[in-house]
N, CA, C and O atoms as a DFTB+ gen file, in Angstrom:
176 C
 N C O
     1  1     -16.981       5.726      14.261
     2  2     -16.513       4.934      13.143
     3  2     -17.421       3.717      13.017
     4  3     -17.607       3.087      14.058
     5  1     -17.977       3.315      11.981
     6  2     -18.558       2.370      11.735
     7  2     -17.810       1.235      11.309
     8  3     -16.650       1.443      10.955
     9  1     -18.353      -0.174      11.268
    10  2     -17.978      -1.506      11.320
    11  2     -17.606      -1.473       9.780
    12  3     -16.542      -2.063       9.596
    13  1     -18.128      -0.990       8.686
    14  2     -17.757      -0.907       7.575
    15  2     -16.576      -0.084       7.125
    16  3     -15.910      -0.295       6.111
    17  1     -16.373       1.026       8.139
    18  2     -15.039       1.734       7.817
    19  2     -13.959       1.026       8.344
    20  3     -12.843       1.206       7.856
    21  1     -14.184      -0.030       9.601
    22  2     -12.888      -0.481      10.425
    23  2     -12.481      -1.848       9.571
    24  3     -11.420      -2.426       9.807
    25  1     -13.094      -2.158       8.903
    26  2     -12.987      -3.556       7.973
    27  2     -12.564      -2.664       6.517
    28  3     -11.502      -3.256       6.327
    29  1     -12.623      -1.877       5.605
    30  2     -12.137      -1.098       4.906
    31  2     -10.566      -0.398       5.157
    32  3     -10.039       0.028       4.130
    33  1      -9.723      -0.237       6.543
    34  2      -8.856      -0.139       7.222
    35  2      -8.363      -1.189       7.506
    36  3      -7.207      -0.909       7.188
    37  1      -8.321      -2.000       7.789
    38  2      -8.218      -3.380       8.083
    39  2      -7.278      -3.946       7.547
    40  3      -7.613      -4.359       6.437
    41  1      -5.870      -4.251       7.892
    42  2      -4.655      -4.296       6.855
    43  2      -4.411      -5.636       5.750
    44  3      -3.564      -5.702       4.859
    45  1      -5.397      -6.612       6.110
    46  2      -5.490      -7.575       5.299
    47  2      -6.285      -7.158       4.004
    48  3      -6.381      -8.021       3.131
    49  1      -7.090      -5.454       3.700
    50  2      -7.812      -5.744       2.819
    51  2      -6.748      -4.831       2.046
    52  3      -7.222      -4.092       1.183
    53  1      -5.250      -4.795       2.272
    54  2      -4.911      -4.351       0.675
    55  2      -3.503      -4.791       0.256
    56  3      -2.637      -4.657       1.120
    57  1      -3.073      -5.381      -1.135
    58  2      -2.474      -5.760      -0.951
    59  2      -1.124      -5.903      -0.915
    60  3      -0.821      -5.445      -2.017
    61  1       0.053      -6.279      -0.312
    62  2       1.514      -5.810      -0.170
    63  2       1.839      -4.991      -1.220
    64  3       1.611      -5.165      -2.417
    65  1       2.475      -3.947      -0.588
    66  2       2.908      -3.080      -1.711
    67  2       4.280      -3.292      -2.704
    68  3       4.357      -2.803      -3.831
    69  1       5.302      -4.082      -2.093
    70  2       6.602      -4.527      -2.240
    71  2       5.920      -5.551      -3.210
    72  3       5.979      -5.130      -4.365
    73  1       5.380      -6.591      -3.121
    74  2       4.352      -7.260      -3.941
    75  2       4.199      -6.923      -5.216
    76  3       4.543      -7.661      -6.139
    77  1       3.448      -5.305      -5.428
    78  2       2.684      -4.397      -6.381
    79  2       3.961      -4.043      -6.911
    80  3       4.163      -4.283      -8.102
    81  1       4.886      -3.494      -6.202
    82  2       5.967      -2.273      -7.128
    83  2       6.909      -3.567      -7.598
    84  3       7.423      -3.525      -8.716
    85  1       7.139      -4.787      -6.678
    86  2       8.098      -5.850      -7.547
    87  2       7.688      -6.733      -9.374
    88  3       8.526      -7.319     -10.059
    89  1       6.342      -6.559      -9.692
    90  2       5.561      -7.152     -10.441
    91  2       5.456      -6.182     -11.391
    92  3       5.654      -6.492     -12.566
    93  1       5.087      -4.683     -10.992
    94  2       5.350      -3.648     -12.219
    95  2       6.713      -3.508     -12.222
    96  3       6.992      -3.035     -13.324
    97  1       7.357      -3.609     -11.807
    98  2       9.098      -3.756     -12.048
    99  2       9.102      -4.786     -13.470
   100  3       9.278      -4.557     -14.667
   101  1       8.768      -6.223     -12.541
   102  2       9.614      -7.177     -13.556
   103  2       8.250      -7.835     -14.799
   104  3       8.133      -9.000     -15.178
   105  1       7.256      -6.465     -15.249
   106  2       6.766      -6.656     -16.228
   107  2       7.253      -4.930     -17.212
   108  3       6.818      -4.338     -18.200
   109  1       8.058      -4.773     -16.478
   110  2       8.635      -3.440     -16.930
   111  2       8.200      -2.196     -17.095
   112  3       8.822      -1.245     -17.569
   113  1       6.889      -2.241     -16.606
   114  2       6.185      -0.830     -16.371
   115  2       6.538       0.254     -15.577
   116  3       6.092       1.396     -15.689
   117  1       7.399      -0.164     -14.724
   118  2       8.106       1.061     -13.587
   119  2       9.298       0.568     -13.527
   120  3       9.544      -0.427     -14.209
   121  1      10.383       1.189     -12.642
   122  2      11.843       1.025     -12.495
   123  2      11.774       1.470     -10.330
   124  3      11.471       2.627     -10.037
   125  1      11.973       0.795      -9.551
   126  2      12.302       1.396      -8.477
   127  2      13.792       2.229      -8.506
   128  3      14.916       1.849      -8.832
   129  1      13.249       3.616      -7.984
   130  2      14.163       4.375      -7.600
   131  2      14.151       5.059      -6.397
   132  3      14.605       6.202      -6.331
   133  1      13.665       4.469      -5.400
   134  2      13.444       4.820      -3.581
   135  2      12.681       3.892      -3.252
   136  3      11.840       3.265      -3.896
   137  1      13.138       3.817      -1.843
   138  2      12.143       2.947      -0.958
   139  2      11.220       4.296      -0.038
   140  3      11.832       5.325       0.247
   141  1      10.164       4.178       0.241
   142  2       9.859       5.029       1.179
   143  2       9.130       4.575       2.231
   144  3       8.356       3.622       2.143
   145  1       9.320       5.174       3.183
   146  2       8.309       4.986       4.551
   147  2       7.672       5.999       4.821
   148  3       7.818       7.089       4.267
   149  1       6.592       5.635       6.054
   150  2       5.238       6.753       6.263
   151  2       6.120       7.312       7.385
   152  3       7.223       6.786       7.537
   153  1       5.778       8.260       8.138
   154  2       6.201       8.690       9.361
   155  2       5.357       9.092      10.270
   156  3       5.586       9.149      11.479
   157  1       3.893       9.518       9.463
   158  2       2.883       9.782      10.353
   159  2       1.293       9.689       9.399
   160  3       1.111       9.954       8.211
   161  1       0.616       9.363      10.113
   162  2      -0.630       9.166       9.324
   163  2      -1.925       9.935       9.753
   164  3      -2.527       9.716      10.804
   165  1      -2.233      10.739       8.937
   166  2      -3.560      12.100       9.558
   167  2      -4.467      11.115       8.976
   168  3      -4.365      10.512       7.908
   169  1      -5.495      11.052       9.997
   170  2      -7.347      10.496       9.301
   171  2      -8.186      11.770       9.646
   172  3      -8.052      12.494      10.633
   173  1      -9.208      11.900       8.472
   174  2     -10.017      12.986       8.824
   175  2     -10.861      13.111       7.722
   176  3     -11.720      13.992       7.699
């Protein structure tokens, strides 16, 4: 893995998602109807 992929991964480079889906909510572009979580994450 290179220094450019581990900084691309890097959890500060994206941003909150609760953030993203609360803002298209309350400009009315989406409606939440689930919360979801990951359970497992494949890289490859």
């Amino acid at each position: 893995m290179s220094v450019r992929s581990v900084a691309e991964e890097a959890p500060g480079a994206y941003k909150d998602v609760r953030a993203v889906v609360d803002a298209a909510q309350n400009a009315g572009l989406a409606h939440k109807v689930a919360r979801m979580e990951p359970r497992i994450c494949i890289k490859g």
